[in-house]
N, C-alpha and C positions, 0 to 999 in steps of 0.2 A: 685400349680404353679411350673413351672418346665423351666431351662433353659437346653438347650441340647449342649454336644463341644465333639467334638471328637467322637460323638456315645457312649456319655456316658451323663447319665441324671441328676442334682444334685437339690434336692427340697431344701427350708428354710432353714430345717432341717438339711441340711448335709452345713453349712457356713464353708468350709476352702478351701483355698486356692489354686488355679488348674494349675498345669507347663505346662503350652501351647504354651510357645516358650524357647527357649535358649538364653544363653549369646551369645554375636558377637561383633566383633571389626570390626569397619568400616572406608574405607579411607578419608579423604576430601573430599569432593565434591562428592561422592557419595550417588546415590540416597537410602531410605533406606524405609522400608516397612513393619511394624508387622501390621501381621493379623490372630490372633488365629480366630478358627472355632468354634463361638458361635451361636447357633440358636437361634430363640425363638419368639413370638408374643409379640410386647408393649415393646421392651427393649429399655432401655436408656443407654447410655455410657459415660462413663468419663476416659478418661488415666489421669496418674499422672506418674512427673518426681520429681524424688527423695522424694517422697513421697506429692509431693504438685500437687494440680489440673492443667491442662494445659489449660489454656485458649482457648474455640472452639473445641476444642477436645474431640468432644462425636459422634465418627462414632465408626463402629468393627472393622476398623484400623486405623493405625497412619502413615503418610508421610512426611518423610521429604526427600525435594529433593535436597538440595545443605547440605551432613552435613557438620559440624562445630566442633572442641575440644570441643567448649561449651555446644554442643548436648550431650556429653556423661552423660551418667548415670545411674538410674536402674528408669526402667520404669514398669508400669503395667495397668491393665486395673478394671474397676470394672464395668458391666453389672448388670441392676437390670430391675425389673419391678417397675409401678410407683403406684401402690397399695398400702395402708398400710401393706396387709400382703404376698408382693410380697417376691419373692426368690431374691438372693443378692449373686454374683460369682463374685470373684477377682483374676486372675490370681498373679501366682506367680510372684514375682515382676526377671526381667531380667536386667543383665548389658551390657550396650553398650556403649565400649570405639573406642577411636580413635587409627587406624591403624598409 
């Protein structure tokens, strides 16, 4: 099983961690948009802010269009398959504070 990002392939076997976006500071009310480039057949999604799940948030990106102070934080993503012995990719976790 194999998820692909970047033109780079990572099976079960290799679980750590993948930097596929950077830190950013963003202003109020600006729209904002992480979309690392994971491919793959069957994936599911889940982002997390500050290390806890985000309600509805299980696309390969995250939107927020009016942000907010309260927006800021470190975010990431974790793509799996829904298999028992599917492969499991977590982006490095990014901070996004307020400009």
């Amino acid at each position: 099983e194999n998820i692909a990002a970047s033109g780079y392939r990572y099976t079960s076997a290799e679980q750590r961690p993948l930097p596929l976006l950077s830190d950013q500071k963003v202003k109020p009310g600006d729209y904002l948009k992480l979309a690392p480039e994971l491919r793959g057949a069957d994936l599911t999604f889940q982002w997390f802010k500050n290390d806890e799940p985000i309600p509805a948030a299980n696309l390969p990106y995250l939107e927020i269009t009016n942000f907010q102070p309260e927006d800021a934080g470190r975010y990431h993503l974790v793509a799996s398959r829904p298999n028992p012995n599917g492969a499991q990719l977590t982006t490095v976790p990014i901070r996004i504070d307020a400009k």
